[in-house]
C-alpha positions as CSV (number, residue, x, y, z in Angstrom):
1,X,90.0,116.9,96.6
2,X,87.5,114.1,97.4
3,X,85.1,116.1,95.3
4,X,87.0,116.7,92.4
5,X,87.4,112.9,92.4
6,X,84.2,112.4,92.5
7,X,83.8,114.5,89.9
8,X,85.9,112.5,87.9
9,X,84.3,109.2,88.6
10,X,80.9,110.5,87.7
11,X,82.6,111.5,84.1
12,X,83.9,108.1,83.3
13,X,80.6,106.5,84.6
14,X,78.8,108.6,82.2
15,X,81.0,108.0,79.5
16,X,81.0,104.0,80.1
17,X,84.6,104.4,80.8
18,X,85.1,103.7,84.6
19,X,85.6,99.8,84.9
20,X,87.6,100.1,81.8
21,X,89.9,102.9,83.2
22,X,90.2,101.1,86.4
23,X,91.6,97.9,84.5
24,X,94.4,100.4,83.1
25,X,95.3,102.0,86.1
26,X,95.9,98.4,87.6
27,X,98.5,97.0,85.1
28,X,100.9,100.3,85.5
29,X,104.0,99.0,87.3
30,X,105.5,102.2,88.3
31,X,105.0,105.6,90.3
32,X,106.2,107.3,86.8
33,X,103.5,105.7,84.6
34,X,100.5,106.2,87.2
35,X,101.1,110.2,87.2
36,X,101.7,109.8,83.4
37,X,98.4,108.1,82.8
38,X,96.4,110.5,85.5
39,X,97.5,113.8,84.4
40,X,96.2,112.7,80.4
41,X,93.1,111.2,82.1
42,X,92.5,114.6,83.8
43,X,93.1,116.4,80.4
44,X,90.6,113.9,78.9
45,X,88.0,114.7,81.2
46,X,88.4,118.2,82.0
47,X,89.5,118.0,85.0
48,X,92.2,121.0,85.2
49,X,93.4,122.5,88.3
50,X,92.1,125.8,89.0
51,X,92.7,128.1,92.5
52,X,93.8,131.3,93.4
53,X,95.1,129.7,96.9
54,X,94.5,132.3,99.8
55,X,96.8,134.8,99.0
56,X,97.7,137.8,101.0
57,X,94.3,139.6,100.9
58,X,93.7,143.3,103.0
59,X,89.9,143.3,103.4
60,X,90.4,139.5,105.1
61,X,93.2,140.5,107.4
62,X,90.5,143.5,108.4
63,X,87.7,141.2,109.1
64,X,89.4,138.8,111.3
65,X,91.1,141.8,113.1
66,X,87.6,143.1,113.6
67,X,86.3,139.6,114.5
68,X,89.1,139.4,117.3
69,X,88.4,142.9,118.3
70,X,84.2,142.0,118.9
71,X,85.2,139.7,121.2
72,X,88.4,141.4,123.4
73,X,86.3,144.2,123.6
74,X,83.2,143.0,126.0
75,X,85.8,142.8,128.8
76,X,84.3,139.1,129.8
77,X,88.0,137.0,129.3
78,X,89.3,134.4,130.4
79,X,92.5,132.1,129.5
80,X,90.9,130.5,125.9
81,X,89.1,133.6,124.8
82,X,91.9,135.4,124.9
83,X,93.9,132.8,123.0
84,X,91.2,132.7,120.4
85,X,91.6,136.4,120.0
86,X,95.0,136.2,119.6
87,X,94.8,133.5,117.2
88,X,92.5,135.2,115.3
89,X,94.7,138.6,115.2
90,X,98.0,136.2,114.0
91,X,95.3,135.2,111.3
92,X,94.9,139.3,110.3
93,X,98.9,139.5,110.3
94,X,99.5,136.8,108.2
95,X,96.6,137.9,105.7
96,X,97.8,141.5,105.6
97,X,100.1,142.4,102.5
98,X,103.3,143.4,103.3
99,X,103.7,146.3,104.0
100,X,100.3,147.9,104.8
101,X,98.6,149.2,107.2
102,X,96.8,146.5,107.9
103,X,99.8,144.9,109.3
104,X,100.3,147.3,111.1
105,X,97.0,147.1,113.2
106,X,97.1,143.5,113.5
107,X,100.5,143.6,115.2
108,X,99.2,146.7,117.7
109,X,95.5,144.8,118.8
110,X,97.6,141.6,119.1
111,X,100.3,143.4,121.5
112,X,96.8,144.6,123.8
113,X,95.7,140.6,124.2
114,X,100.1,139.6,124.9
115,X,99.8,142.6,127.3
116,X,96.8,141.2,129.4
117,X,98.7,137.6,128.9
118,X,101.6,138.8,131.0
119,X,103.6,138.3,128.1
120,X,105.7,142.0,127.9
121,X,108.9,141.4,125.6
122,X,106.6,139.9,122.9
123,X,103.8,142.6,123.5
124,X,106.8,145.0,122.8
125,X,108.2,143.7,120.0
126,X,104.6,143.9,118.2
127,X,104.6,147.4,119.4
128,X,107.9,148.3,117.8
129,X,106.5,146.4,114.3
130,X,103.6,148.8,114.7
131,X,105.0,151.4,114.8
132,X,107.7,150.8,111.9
133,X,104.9,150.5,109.3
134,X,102.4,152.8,108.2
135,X,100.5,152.8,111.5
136,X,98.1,155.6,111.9
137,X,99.6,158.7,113.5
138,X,96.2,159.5,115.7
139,X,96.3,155.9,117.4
140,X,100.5,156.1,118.0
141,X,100.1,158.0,121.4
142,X,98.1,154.4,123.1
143,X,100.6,152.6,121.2
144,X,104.1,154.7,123.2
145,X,102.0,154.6,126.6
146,X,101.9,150.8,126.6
147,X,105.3,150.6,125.6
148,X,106.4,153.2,128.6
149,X,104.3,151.4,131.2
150,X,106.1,148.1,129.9
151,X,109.6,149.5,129.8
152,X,109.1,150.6,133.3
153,X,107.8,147.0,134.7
154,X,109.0,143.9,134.7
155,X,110.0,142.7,130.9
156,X,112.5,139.8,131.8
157,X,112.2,136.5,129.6
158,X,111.1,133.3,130.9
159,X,114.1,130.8,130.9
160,X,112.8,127.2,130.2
161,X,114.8,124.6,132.5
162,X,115.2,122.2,129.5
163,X,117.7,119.8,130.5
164,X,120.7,119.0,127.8
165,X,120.4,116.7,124.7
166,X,121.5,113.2,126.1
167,X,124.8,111.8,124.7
168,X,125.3,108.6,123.5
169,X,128.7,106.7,125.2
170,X,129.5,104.3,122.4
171,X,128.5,105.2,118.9
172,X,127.0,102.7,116.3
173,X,129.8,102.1,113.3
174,X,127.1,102.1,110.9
175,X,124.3,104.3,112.2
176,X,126.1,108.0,113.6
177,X,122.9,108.8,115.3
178,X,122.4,105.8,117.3
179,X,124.1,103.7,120.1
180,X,126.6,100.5,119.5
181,X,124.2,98.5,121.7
182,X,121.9,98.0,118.5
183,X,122.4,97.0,114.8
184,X,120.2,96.6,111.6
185,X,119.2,93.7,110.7
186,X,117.1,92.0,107.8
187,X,115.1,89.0,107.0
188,X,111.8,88.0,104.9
189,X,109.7,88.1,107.7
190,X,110.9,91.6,109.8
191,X,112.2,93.5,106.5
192,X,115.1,95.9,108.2
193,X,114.9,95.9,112.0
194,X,116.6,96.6,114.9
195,X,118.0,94.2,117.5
196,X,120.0,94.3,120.6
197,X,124.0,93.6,120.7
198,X,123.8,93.4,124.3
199,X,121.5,93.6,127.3
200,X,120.1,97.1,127.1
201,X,118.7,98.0,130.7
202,X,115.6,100.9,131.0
203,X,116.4,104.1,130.7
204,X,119.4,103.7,128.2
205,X,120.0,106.0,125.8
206,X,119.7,103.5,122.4
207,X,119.8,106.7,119.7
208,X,119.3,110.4,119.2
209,X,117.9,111.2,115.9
210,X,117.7,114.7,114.6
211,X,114.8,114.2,111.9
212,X,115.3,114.9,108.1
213,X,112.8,116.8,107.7
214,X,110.7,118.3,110.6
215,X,107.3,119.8,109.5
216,X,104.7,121.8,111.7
217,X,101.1,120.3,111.3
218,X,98.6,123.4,110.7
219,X,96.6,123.5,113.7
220,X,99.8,125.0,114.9
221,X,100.2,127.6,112.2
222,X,99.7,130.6,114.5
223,X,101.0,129.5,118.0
224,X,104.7,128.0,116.7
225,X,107.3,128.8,114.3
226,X,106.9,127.2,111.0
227,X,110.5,126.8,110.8
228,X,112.1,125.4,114.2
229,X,108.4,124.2,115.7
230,X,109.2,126.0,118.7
231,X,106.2,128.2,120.4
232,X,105.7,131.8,119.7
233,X,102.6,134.0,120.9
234,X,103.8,136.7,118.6
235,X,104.8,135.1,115.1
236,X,105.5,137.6,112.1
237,X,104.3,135.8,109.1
238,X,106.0,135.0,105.5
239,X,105.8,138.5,103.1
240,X,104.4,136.6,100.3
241,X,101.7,134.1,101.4
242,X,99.3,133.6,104.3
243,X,100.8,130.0,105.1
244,X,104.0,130.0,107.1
245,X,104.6,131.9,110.4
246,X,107.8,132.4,112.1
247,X,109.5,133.3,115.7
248,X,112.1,135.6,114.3
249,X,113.4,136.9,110.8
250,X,116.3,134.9,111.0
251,X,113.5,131.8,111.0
252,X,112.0,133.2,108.2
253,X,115.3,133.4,105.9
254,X,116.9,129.8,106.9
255,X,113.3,127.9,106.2
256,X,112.8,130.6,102.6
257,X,116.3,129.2,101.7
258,X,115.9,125.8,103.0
259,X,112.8,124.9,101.0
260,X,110.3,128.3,101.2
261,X,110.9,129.8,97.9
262,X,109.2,126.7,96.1
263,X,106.4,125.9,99.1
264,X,105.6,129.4,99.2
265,X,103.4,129.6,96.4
266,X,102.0,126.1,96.7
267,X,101.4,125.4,100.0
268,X,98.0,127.7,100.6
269,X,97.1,126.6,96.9
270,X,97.9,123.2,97.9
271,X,95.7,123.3,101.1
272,X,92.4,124.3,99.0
273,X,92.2,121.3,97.8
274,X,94.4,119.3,100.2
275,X,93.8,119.0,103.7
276,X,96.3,116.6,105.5
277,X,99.7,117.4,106.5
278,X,101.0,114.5,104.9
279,X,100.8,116.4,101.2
280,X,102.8,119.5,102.4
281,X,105.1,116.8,103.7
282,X,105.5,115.2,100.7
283,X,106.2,118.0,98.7
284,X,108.9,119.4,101.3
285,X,110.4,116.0,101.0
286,X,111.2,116.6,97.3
287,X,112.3,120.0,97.7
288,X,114.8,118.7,100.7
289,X,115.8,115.9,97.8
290,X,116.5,118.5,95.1
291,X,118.6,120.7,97.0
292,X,120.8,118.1,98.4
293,X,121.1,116.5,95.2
294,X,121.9,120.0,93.7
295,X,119.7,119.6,90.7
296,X,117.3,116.9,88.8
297,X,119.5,115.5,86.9
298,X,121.9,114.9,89.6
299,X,119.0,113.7,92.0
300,X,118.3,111.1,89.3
301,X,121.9,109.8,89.5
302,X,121.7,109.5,93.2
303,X,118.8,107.5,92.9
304,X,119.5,105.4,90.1
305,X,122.4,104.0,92.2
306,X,119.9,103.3,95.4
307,X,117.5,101.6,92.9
308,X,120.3,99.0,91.7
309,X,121.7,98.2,95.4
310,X,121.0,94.4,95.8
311,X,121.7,94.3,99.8
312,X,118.4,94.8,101.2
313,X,119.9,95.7,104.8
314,X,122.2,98.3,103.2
315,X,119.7,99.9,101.1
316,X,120.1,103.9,101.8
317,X,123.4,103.3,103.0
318,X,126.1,106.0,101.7
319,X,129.0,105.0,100.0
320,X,130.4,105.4,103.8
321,X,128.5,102.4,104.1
322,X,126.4,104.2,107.6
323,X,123.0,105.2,107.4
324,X,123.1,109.1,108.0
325,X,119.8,111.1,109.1
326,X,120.8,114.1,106.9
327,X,120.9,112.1,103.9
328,X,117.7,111.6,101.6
329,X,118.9,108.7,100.5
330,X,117.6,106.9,103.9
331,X,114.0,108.5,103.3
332,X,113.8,107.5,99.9
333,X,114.3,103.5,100.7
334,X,111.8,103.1,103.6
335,X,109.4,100.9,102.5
336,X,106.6,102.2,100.5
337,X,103.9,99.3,100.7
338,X,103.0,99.7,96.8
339,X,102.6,96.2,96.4
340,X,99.7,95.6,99.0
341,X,98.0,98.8,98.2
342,X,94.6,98.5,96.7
343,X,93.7,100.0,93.4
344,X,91.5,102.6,94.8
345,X,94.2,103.7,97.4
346,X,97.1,103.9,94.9
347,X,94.5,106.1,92.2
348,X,94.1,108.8,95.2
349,X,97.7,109.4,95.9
350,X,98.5,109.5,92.4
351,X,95.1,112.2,91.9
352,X,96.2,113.9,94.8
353,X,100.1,113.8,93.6
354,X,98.9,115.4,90.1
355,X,97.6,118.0,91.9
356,X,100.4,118.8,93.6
357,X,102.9,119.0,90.8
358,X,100.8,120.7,88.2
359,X,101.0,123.5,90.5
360,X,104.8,123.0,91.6
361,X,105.6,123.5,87.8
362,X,103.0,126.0,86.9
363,X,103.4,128.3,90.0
364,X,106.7,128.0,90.7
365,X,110.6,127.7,88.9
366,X,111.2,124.4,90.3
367,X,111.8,122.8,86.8
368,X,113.6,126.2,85.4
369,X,110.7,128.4,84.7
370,X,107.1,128.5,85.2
371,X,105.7,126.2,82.7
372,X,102.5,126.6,80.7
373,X,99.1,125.5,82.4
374,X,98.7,122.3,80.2
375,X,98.4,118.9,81.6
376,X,99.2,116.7,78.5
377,X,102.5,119.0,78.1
378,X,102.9,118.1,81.9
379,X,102.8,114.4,81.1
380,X,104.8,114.4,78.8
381,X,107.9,116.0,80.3
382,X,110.0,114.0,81.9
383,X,111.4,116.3,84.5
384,X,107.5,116.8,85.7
385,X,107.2,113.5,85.8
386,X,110.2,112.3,87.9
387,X,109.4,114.9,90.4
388,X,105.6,113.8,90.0
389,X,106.8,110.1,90.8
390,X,108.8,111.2,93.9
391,X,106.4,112.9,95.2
392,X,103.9,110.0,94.9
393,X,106.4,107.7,96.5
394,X,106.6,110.2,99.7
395,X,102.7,109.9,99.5
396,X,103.1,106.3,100.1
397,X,106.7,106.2,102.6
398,X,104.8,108.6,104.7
399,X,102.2,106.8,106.0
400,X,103.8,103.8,107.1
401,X,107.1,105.8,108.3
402,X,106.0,109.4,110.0
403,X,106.5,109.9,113.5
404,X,104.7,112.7,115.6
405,X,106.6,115.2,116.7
406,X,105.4,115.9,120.3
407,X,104.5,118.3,123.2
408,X,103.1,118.2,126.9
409,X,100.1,120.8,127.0
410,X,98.6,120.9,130.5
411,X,97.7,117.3,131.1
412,X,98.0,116.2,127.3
413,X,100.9,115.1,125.3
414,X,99.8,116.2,121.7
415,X,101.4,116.9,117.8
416,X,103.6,119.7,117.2
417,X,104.9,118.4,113.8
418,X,105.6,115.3,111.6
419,X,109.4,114.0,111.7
420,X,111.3,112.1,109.0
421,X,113.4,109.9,110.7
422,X,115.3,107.6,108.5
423,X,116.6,105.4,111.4
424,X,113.7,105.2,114.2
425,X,111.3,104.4,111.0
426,X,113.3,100.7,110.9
427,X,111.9,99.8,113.9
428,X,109.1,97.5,114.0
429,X,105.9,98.0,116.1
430,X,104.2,96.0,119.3
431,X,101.5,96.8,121.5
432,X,103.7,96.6,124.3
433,X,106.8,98.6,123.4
434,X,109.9,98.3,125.1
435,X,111.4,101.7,123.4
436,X,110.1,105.1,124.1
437,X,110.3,108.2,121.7
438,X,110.7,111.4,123.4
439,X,110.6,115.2,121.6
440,X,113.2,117.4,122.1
441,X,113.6,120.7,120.2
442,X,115.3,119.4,117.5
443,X,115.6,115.6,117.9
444,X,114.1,112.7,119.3
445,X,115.4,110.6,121.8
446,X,115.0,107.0,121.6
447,X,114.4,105.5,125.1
448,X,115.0,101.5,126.9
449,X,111.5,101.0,128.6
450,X,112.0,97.6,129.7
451,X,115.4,95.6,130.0
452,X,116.0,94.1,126.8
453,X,118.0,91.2,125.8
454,X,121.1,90.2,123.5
455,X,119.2,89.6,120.1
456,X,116.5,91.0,121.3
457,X,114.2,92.9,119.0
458,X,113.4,96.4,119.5
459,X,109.9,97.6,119.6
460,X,107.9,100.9,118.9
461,X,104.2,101.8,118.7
462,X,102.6,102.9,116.3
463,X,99.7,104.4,118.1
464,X,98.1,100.9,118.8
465,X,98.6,99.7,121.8
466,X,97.1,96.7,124.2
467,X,95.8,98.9,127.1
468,X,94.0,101.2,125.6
469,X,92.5,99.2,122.3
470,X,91.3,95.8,122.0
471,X,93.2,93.5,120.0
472,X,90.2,93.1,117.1
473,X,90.5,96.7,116.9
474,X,94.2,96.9,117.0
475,X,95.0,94.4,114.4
476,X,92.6,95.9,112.3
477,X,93.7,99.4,112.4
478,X,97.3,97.9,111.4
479,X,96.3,96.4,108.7
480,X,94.8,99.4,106.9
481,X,97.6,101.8,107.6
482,X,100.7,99.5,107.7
483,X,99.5,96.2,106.2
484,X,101.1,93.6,108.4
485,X,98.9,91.3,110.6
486,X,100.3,92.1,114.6
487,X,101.9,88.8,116.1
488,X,103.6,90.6,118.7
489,X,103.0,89.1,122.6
490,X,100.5,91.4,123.5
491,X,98.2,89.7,120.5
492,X,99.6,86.1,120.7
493,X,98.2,85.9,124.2
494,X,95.4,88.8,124.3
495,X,96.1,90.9,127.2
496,X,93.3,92.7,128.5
497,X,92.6,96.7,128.3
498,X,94.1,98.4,130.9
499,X,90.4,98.6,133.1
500,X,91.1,94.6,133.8
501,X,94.8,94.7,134.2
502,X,95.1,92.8,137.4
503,X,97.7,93.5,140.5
504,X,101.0,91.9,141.3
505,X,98.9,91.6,144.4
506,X,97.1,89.1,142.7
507,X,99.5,87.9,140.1
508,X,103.1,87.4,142.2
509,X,102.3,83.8,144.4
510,X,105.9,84.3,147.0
511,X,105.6,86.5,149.5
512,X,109.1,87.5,149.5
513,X,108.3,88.6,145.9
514,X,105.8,90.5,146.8
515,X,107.6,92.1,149.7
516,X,110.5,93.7,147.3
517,X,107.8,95.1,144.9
518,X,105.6,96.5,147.9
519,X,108.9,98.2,148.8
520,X,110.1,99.6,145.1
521,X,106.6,101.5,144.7
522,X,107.1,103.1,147.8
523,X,107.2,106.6,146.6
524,X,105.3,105.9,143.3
525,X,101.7,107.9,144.3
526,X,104.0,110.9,145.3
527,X,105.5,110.9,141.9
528,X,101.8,110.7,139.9
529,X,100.6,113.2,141.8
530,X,103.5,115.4,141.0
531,X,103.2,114.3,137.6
532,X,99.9,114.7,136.9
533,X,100.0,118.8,138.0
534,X,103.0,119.1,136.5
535,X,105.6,120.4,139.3
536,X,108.3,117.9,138.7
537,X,111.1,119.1,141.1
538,X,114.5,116.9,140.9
539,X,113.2,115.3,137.4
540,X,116.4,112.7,137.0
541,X,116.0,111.1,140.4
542,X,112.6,110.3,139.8
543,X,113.5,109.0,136.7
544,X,116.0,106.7,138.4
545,X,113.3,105.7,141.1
546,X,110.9,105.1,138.2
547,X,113.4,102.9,136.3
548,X,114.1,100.4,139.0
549,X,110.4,100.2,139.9
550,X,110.4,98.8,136.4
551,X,113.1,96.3,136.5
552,X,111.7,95.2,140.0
553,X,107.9,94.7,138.4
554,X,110.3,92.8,135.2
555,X,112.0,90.2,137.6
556,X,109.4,90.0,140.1
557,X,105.8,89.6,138.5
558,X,104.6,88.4,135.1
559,X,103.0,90.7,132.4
560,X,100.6,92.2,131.7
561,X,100.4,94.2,135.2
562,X,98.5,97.0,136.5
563,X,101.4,98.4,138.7
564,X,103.8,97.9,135.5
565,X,101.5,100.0,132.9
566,X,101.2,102.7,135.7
567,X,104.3,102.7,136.2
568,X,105.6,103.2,132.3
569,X,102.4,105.8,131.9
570,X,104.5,108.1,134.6
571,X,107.5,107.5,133.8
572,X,106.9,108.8,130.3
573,X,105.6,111.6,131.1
574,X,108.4,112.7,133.6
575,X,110.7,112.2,130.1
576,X,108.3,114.4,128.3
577,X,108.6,117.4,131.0
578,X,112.4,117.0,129.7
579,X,111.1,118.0,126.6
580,X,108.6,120.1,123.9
581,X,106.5,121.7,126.4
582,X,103.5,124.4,125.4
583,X,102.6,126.5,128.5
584,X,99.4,127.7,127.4
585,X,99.5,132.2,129.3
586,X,96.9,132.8,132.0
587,X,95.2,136.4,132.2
588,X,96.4,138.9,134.0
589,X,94.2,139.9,136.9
């Protein structure tokens, strides 16, 4: 997209146009106007949208099915190759038209590399996909002696010891999701935050927030489910495009009814141009809106009535007066940051949104029918345009309001999707949190890190935090993505990185103080070490251990504090083995 922006730029330069156009784009007051004046500055300047997408495409699906088969055939493997392999066969499947024979081989040289990955039931299931297609009838005898070798071993399913969703005791009045120990505030300095009722003490439960829209970031296209996130070695792939991926067919109906039918033929075509998750996000968003709302017309009622609400703490609220997660009213008034956005900033998201919806209205029957390819008879229909300004306003709510969606992998914690979360994206941010966020299938749990006081304020992170970044660095970072200058305690006093924290040893003066501490870490090198390989028998009394180490370090020695940071560091990944966890298959020997 860069490029074609460029593109653009070089056109008005030459055309003496560019300073003049720029002026323009700065006066327009709202979302509506800016995709109005970009979509006739594109028809001005010949700059119409033009891709095929990567549609479904036999002769690809054969050459990455040959590609994987170069490499499983040397015999030299180990754990990654054959992972690369297999990622490059779910590539073939989800390339191949449907049906084909094409298909078909992709699903029997992917069920060879699950076989050698010790990974039976889904090595069979490719088998039987095989063989229900048109798979050639010289190469079905390998296909039935695999299966009978497997049939005859040992096929039984790996149960994951997830523990169960934690409940919250006391539920908030206004917010269903959360707990009664916090409430929403607002003033002009905070906007809408979050604030304690009561003493809060770690390890609380303060919400559980099943996200409003959960969407799987494209590195993870062919290892999880496009639909519930979760992993999958052997995904079967949409019938129409070579985007989405799925664990089951069941998947694959729920997410085609849920929002599919319109992504489907925009996401791929999307991607050519677009490459950040946050644009597939932002057009899912709208999708989401529209079916709730049941229709444009009703969609613009709904937020009509959200636009004219004068309470600026109540602002998404249903007429329940609660703040629901399921509800897009609470994604649509999260703060979008217009205001402070520069011009050059503002002119890309609205580019970028042009894009999007000249292709959701000429590819696809979101606005009735597939409407002809002509951007001044885009601009100047106002259904396009609504849409068009929704979608720019997710491009602008997003970056200030995403949270990752997590996993452990081996020793990393790293991105399985992007969540929506209309409550957890009230919460302010400090380089020293005293919340934790923690990824469960479906939800994410919101965490007590450190006690926290009546009136308290609630903290998050937002990826910027004292130990590990230096406050220049910090408050810069910020700045650019969430435009607020950091004045939380961390940067009022400037604690060091965490390779100068110093010791309680050297921080607590009394003896005695130092006696209790000494005797609270006690087990705490037994419980990184367990941590850090990742065998974490008896998981909720280490927690509980964990947790009083913290309010012993809290009443005992002042912050910041080498033993404290270790301390949170383990205990939050103890949490995470609760959670998302990718177990990468090892090679069968």
């Amino acid at each position: 997209m860069d490029k074609v922006q460029h593109m653009l730029y070089e056109r008005l330069i030459a055309a003496g146009k560019h300073f003049e156009v720029s002026m323009q784009f700065r006066r327009l007051k709202t979302d509506q106007e800016r995709i109005v004046f970009t979509l006739n500055l594109m028809q001005e300047y010949g700059i119409v949208p033009s891709t095929t997408g990567r549609p479904k495409n036999a002769e690809e699906s054969e050459k990455l099915r040959v590609k994987g088969n170069k490499i499983f055939v040397t015999g030299i493997l180990n754990d990654m190759i054959c992972m690369n392999v297999l990622k490059l066969y779910t590539k073939s499947i989800a390339f191949a038209p449907y049906p084909s024979e094409q298909l078909a081989r992709g699903y029997a040289n992917r069920s060879a590399v699950l076989f050698k990955l010790g990974l039976y039931l889904e090595c069979i299931q490719d088998i039987n996909r095989a063989l229900a297609l048109n798979y050639p009838d010289n190469l079905r005898v390998k296909l039935y002696l695999r299966k009978t070798e497997l049939n005859t071993g040992n096929t039984r399913a790996k149960i994951e010891d997830i523990p169960d969703l934690p409940v919250i005791e006391s539920c908030n009045n206004e917010v269903p999701c959360a707990s009664d120990a916090v409430a929403i505030k607002y003033n002009m300095h905070y906007g809408r935050h979050v604030v304690a009722t009561r003493k809060i003490h770690p390890g609380e439960v303060i919400a559980v927030e099943k996200p409003y829209s959960l969407i799987l970031v494209q590195e993870n296209m062919q290892t999880h489910c496009s639909n519930c996130l979760r992993v999958c070695w052997a995904n079967i792939p949409c019938n129409y495009c070579t985007y989405a991926m799925y664990c089951s067919e069941e998947c694959r109906n729920i997410e085609w009814e849920k929002c599919h039918d319109i992504e489907c033929a925009v996401f791929s075509i999307v991607l050519e141009y677009l490459t950040y998750n946050f644009d597939l996000c932002s057009i899912r968003l709208a999708v989401l809106a529209l079916r709730e709302a049941g229709g444009i017309e009703e969609l613009r009622t709904m937020l009509k009535e959200i636009d004219e609400h004068d309470d600026p703490r109540t602002r998404g609220f249903s007429r329940d007066g609660k703040l629901h997660s399921d509800k897009y009213i609470g994604v649509y008034s999260l703060v979008t940051n217009s205001e402070k956005r520069s011009v050059s900033d503002l002119f890309k998201r609205t580019f970028d949104t042009s894009f999007i919806v000249y292709f959701l209205a000429t590819r696809t029957v979101i606005f009735g029918a597939k409407l002809p390819e002509d951007l001044s008879g885009l601009a100047n229909n106002n259904d396009v345009i609504f849409i068009g300004s929704l979608i720019l306003r997710h491009q602008q709510i997003i970056p200030s309001n995403m949270h990752s969606f997590g996993e452990v992998q081996g020793l990393e914690y790293v991105e399985r999707g992007i969540a929506c979360m209309p409550f957890f994206s009230l919460i302010n941010h400090s380089c020293n949190p005293n919340i934790l966020r923690h990824s469960r299938s479906e939800h994410i749990v919101m965490y007590a890190m450190y006690p926290i006081e009546k009136d308290e304020q609630l903290f998050d992170n937002y990826g910027k935090h004292y130990a590990v970044m230096p406050k220049v660095t910090r408050q810069r970072k910020l700045y650019e993505q969430y435009y607020f200058v950091c004045n939380c305690i961390p940067c009022q006093q400037d604690w060091p990185l965490y390779s100068i924290l110093r010791s309680y040893e050297t921080l607590v003066e009394r003896p005695e103080d130092k006696a209790i501490i000494k005797k609270a870490l006690k087990k705490f090198n037994t419980y990184v070490d367990l941590a850090t390989i990742g065998n974490v028998p008896n998981r909720s009394d280490i927690i509980k251990d964990l947790l009083k180490m913290v309010q012993v370090l809290h009443d005992h020695a002042p912050m910041p504090c080498e033993e404290m940071s270790n301390v949170i560091e383990t205990l939050k990944r103890i949490y995470d083995f609760n959670g998302n966890v990718c177990e990468i298959p090892h090679l069968q020997k």
